[in-house]
C-alpha positions in Angstrom: 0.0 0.0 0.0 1.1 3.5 -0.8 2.7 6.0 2.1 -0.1 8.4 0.8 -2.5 6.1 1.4 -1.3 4.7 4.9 -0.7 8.4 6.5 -3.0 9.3 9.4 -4.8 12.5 9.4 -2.1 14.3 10.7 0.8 11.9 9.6 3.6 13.2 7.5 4.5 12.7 3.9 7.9 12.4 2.2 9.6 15.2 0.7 9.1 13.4 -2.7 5.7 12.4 -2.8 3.2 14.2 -4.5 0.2 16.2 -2.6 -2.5 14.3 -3.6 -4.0 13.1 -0.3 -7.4 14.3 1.1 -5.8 17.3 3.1 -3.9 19.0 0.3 -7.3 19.4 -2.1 -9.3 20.3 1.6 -6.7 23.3 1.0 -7.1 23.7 -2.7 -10.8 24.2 -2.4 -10.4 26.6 0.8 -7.9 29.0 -1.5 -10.2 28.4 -4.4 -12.7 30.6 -2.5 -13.2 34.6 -3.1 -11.8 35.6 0.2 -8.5 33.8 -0.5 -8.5 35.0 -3.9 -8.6 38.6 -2.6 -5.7 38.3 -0.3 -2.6 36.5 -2.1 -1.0 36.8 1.1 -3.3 34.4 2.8 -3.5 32.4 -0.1 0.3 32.2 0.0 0.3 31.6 3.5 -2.0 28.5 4.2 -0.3 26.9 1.1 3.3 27.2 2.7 1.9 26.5 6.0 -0.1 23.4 5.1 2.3 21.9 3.0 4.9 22.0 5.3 2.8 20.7 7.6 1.6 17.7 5.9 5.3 16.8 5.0 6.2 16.9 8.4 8.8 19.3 8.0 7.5 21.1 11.5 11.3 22.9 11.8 10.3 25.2 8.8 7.2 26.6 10.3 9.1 29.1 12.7 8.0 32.8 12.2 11.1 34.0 11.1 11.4 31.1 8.5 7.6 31.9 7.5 8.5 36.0 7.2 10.8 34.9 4.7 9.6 32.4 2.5 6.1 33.7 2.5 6.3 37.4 2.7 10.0 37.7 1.3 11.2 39.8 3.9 15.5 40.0 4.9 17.2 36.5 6.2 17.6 38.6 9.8 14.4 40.4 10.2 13.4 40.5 13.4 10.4 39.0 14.3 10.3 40.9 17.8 10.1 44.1 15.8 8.0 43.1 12.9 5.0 41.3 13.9 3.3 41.0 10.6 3.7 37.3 10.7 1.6 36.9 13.8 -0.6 39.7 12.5 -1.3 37.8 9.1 -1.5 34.1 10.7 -4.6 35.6 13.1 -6.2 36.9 10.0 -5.9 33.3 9.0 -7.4 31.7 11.9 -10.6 34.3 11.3 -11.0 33.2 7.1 -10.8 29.5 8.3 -13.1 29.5 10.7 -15.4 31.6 8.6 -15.5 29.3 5.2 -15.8 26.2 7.9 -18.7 28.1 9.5 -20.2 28.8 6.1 -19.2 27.3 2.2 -17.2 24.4 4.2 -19.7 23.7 6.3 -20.3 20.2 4.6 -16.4 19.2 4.6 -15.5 16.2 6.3 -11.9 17.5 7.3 -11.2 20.7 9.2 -8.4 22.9 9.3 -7.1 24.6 12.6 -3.9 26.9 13.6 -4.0 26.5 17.6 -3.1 29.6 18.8 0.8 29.7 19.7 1.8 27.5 16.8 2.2 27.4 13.2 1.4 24.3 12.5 -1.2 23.3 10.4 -3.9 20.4 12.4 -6.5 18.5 10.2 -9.2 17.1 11.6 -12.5 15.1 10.9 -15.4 16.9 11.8 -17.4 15.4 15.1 -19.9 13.7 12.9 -17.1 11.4 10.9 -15.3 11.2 14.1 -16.3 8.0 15.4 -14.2 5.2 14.8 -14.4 1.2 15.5 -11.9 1.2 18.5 -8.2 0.0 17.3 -9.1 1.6 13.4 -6.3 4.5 11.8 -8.1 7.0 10.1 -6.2 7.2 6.7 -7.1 9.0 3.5 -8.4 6.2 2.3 -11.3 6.3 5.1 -12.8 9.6 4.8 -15.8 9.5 2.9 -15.9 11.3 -0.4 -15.4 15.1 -0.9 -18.3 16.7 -2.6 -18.3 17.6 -6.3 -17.6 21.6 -7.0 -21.0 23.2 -7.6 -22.3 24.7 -10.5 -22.5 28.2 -11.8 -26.4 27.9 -11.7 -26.1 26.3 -8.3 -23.8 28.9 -7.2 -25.8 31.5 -8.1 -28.6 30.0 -6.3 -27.0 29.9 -3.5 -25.7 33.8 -3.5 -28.3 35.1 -2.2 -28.5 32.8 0.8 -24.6 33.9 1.4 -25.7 37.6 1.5 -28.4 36.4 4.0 -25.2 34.9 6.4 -23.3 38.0 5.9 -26.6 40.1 7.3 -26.9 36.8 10.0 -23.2 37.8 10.8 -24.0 41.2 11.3 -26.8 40.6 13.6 -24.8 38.5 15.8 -22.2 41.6 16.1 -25.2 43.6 17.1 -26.2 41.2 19.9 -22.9 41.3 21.3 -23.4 44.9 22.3 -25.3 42.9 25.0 -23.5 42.9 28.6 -21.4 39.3 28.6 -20.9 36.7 31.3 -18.3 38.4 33.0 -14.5 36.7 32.4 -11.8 36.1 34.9 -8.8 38.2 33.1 -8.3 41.5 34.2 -7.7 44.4 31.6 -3.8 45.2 30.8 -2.9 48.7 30.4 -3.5 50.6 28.8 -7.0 49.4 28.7 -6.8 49.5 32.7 -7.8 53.0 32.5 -11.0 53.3 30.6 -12.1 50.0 32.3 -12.0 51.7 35.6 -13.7 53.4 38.8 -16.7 51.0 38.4 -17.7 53.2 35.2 -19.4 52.2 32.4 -17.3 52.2 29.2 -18.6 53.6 25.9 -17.0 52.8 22.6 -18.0 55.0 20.1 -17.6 53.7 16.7 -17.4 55.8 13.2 -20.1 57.1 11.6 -19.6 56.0 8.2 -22.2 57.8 6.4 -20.7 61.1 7.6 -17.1 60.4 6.1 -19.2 59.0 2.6 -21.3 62.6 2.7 -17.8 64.3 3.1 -16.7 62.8 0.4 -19.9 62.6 -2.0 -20.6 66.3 -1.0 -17.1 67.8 -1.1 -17.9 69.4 2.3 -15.0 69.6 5.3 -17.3 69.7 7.8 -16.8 70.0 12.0 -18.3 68.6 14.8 -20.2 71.8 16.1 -22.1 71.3 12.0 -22.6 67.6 12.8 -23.9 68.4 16.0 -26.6 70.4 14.2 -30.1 68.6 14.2 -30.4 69.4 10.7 -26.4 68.5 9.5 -27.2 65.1 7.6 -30.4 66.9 5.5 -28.2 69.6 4.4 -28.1 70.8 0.8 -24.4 69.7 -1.1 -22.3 72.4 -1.6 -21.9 71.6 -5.6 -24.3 70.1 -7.8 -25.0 66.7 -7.9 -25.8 64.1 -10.4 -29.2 62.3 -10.0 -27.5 59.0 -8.6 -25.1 61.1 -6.4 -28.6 62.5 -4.7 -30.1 58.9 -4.0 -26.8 57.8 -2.4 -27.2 60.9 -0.3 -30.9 60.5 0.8 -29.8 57.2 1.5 -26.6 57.9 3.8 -28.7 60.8 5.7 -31.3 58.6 6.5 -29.4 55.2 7.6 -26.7 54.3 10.0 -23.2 52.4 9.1 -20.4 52.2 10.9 -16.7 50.9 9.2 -15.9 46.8 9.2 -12.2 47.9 10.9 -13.9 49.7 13.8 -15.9 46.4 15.2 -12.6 44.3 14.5 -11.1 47.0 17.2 -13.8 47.0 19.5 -14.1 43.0 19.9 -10.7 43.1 20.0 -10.5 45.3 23.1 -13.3 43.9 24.4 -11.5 40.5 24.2 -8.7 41.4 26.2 -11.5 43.4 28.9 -11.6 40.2 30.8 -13.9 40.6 33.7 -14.8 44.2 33.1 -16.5 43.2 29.3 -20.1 43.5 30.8 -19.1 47.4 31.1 -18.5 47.6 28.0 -21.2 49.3 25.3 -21.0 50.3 22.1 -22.7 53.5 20.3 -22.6 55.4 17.2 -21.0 58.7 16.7 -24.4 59.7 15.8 -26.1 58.7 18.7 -23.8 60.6 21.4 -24.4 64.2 22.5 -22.0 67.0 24.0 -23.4 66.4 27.3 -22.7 62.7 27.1 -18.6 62.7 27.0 -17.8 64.8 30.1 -18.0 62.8 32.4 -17.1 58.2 32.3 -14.9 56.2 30.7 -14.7 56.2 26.3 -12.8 54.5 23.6 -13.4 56.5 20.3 -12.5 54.5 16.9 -11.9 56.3 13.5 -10.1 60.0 12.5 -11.9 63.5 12.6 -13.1 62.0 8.9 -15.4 59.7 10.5 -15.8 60.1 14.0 -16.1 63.5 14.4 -16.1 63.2 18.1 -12.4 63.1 18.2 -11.7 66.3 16.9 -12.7 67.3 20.5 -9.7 66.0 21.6 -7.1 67.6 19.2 -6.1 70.9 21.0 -4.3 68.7 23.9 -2.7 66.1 21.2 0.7 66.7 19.3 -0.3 64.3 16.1 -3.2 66.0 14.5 -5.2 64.8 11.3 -5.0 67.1 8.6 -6.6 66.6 4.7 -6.2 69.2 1.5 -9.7 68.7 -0.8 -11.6 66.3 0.8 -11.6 62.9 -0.6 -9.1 63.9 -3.4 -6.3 64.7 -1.0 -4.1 62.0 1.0 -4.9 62.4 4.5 -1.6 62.8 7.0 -0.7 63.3 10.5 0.6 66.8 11.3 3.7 66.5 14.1 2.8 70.0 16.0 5.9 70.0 17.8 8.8 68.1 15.9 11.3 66.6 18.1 14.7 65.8 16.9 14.5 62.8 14.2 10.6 63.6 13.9 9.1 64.3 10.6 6.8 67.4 10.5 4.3 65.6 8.4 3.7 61.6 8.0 1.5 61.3 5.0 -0.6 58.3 4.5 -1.8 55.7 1.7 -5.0 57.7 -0.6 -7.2 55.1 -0.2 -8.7 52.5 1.6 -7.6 49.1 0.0 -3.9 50.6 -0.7 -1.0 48.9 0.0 1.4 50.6 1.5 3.0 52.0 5.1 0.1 54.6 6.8 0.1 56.0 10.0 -2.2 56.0 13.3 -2.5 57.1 16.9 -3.1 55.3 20.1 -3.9 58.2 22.5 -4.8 58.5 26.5 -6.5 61.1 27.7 -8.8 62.1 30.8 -12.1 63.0 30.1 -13.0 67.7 30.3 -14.4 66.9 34.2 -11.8 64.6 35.3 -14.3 61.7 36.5 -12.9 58.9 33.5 -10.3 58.6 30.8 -10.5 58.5 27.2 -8.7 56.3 24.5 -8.8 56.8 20.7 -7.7 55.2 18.2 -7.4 56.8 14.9 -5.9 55.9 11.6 -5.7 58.1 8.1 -7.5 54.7 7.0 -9.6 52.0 8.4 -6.6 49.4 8.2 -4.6 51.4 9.9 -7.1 51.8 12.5 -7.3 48.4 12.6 -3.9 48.0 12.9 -3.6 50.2 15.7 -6.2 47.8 17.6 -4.7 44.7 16.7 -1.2 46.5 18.1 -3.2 46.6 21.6 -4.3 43.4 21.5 -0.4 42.1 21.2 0.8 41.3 24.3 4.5 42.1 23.2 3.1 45.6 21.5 1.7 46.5 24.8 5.3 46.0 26.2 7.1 48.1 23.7 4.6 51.0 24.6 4.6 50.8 27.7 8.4 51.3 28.2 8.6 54.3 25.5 5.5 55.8 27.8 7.8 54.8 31.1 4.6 53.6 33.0 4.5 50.7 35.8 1.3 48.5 34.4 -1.8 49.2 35.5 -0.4 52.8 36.7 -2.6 55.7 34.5 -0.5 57.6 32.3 -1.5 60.1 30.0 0.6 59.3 26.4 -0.4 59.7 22.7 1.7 57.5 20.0 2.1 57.9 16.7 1.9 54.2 15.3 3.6 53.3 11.4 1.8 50.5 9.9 2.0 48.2 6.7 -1.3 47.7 4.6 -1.4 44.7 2.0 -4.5 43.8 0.4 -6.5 45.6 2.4 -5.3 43.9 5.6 -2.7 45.7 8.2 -0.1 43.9 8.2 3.1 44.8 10.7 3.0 48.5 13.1 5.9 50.0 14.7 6.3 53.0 17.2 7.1 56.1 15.3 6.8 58.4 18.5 5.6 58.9 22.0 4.2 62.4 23.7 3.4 62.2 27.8 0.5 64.4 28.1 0.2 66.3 31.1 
C-alpha cells in the first residue's frame, strides 16, 4: 500500500511524494474561495503553512522562516520588531473559521492553527469522528469530498450567502449585549478606561458622515454635525441624479466601518472581567453632554468620528486633509522633536498597499471623572492596525516602556503608530513616537 494512502490525518508525507491526499485538495478548495483569492498573502500563506505541515517538516514553520519564505522579507528580520507574521497568521485563523462556518460547512476534514503554533492540524469533523476502537483513520477512510458546484447552483445559493453575511451582522449587534463576566483583568492601557466602576462607551465611526464628506465635497466640524439638521443639508456643488439617492440614503441610515468592530471585539476580548461594562454607540447617537464625564474609547479620525476632533487641541499628532476625498490624508507633528518628521502622510485610499500611519492616544475625560482612549488611523486598516497593536501582548510591552509607566499605573501618552497595509489587511505597526500628556 502507498505511504499516501497509509498516513494518518495528521501523519507526515515524504519530501518526494506528491500532494495528492485528502488534506492538500481540503486546501485547494479553501484558497479556491473569493476571500482567499482577494488576499494572495493568505492564499500564500495557508499553502506554505499546510504543505509544510503535511510533509512533516515542523522545523520550517518558525515565524522567522515563515517572514521569509512567504512574505520575502530580509534572512535577519526581526520578528520581535515586525509582527506581521503573527498579524497575518490571526487573520488566517478568522477566514478558516469563517468558510468552515459557512461554504465548508459540509467538509469532512477541518483545518485549525491552535493559537501559539504554526502548525497546520486537520481534523474530521465530530460527525465522521467515530471510529471502531483500534481503526487509523487514513485518507483512504474519509468518505468522499463533494463535487464543486455549478454556476447555476452557485448563483442559487448567493443570495443565501448575503443572508449569512446580514446573520453575521446581527450577531455583532447582539454582542453589544452585557457578557458573562470573564476572569482576566484588563492590561494597560486598557486598565484605565475599564475603571472606577464606570461604564465604558466605545463610540464607533459614523460611516455615512465620512461618505457625505466625500460625496458632497464638504469639510465639515463637529459643532455642524452636532446640528439637528447636518445630515439633511443641501451639497455644496451640484449633484448628479445617482449622487442625490446615495445621499438620501446615507442621511437617512446608519453604518459604521468593518475595521472599527474588529477594534472594538478586540479590546473587548482582552476586557476580561470588566467586558459586561463595556457598550457600544454610534458617533451619531452621542451628544456634548454625554462625553464629560465616564470612561470612552473613540475608533476612527476626525473624517469619520467626528467626536475626536474634541480631543485635538491637547494632542501633538493632529489629522489634517487638503480637498476632501481627493487629497491624501496625514498626521501633522505640531511640535517636531529631533528625528521627527513634521508631516507623515498616509496611503490615498482604503484598500492601498502601503506604510500609513495612526494614533493610540490617553486622555482624561474635560471633568476629570474617566479617561478616554482613541484610536485613529488616516484609513480603516490602519485603524485596525492600531487595535490589533493593543491586542499584542508584546506591543503592549514596547509601549509601555517608551510611555515609562508601571502596568496598571494611569499615564497620559499619545503615540504615533507606522503600519503596513497589504491587500487591504494591516499587516506589521511599529512605534514612530511617544508624547506624555500632562
Amino acid at each position: 500500500m502507498p505511504a499516501a494512502e497509509s498516513s494518518s490525518i495528521n501523519g507526515s508525507l515524504t519530501e518526494s511524494e506528491p500532494l495528492a491526499d485528502q488534506r492538500w485538495l481540503l486546501i485547494e478548495r479553501i484558497v479556491a474561495t473569493v476571500p482567499f483569492q482577494k488576499s494572495t498573502r493568505l492564499r500564500d500563506l495557508l499553502r506554505y503553512m499546510a504543505e509544510q505541515s503535511i510533509r512533516g517538516l515542523h522545523a520550517e514553520l518558525t515565524e522567522q522562516r515563515i517572514g521569509t519564505a512567504v512574505f520575502h522579507k530580509p534572512v535577519r528580520y526581526s520578528p520581535v520588531e515586525d509582527s506581521s507574521v503573527r498579524v497575518q497568521v490571526r487573520q488566517l485563523r478568522l477566514k478558516l473559521h469563517e468558510y468552515f462556518d459557512g461554504e465548508g460547512r459540509g467538509e469532512t476534514l477541518v483545518v485549525e492553527i491552535p493559537k501559539g503554533s504554526y502548525t497546520t492540524i486537520f481534523r474530521l469533523r465530530e460527525s465522521y469522528a467515530a471510529k471502531p476502537s483500534g481503526e487509523s483513520l487514513t485518507p483512504d477512510s474519509i468518505p468522499a469530498v463533494p463535487k464543486k458546484k455549478s454556476r447555476l447552483q452557485i448563483e442559487v445559493a448567493l443570495p443565501w450567502g448575503i443572508a449569512s453575511c446580514l446573520a453575521v451582522a446581527m450577531l455583532v449587534l447582539l454582542w453589544m449585549r452585557p457578557t458573562a463576566a470573564r476572569s482576566a483583568s484588563p492590561p494597560w492601557p486598557l486598565s484605565s478606561v475599564f475603571s472606577n466602576d464606570l461604564e465604558t462607551r466605545a463610540i464607533v465611526a459614523d460611516t455615512n458622515y465620512g461618505m457625505m464628506r466625500i460625496v458632497s465635497g464638504r469639510s465639515a466640524s463637529l459643532d455642524e454635525y452636532l446640528r439637528s439638521n447636518f445630515h439633511a443639508q443641501p451639497p455644496a456643488r451640484e449633484m448628479t441624479s445617482r449622487e442625490g439617492l446615495l445621499m438620501s440614503y446615507i442621511s437617512d441610515s446608519l453604518l459604521t466601518s468593518y475595521a472599527d468592530l474588529v477594534v472594538v471585539n478586540t479590546l473587548g476580548n482582552l476586557a476580561g472581567a470588566e467586558r459586561s461594562r463595556l457598550m457600544i454607540r454610534s458617533a451619531r447617537d452621542l451628544h456634548l453632554r454625554d462625553i464629560r464625564t465616564g470612561n470612552f474609547i473613540l475608533v476612527g479620525s476626525p473624517g469619520s468620528n467626528p467626536w475626536v476632533s474634541l480631543f485635538e487641541p491637547r494632542l501633538s499628532f493632529v489629522e489634517r486633509e487638503g480637498v476632501v476625498g481627493e487629497s491624501n490624508k496625514y498626521f501633522e507633528n505640531l511640535h517636531p522633536q529631533p528625528g521627527e518628521k513634521k508631516i507623515y502622510e498616509g496611503l490615498k485610499d482604503t484598500g492601498s498597499a502601503g506604510a500609513d500611519y495612526a494614533t493610540i492616544s490617553l486622555l482624561p475625560t474635560e471633568s476629570g471623572h474617566g479617561n478616554v482612549l482613541l484610536i485613529q488611523g488616516l484609513q480603516q486598516e490602519s485603524t485596525e492596525a492600531a487595535g490589533l497593536f493593543l491586542a499584542d501582548a508584546e506591543q503592549r510591552e514596547r509601549l509601555l516602556k517608551a510611555v515609562g509607566a508601571a502596568p496598571g499605573q494611569t499615564v497620559y501618552f499619545e503615540a504615533l503608530i507606522r503600519t503596513q497595509n497589504m491587500d487591504g489587511t494591516p499587516d506589521a505597526a511599529s512605534i514612530m513616537a511617544v508624547r506624555i500628556l500632562h
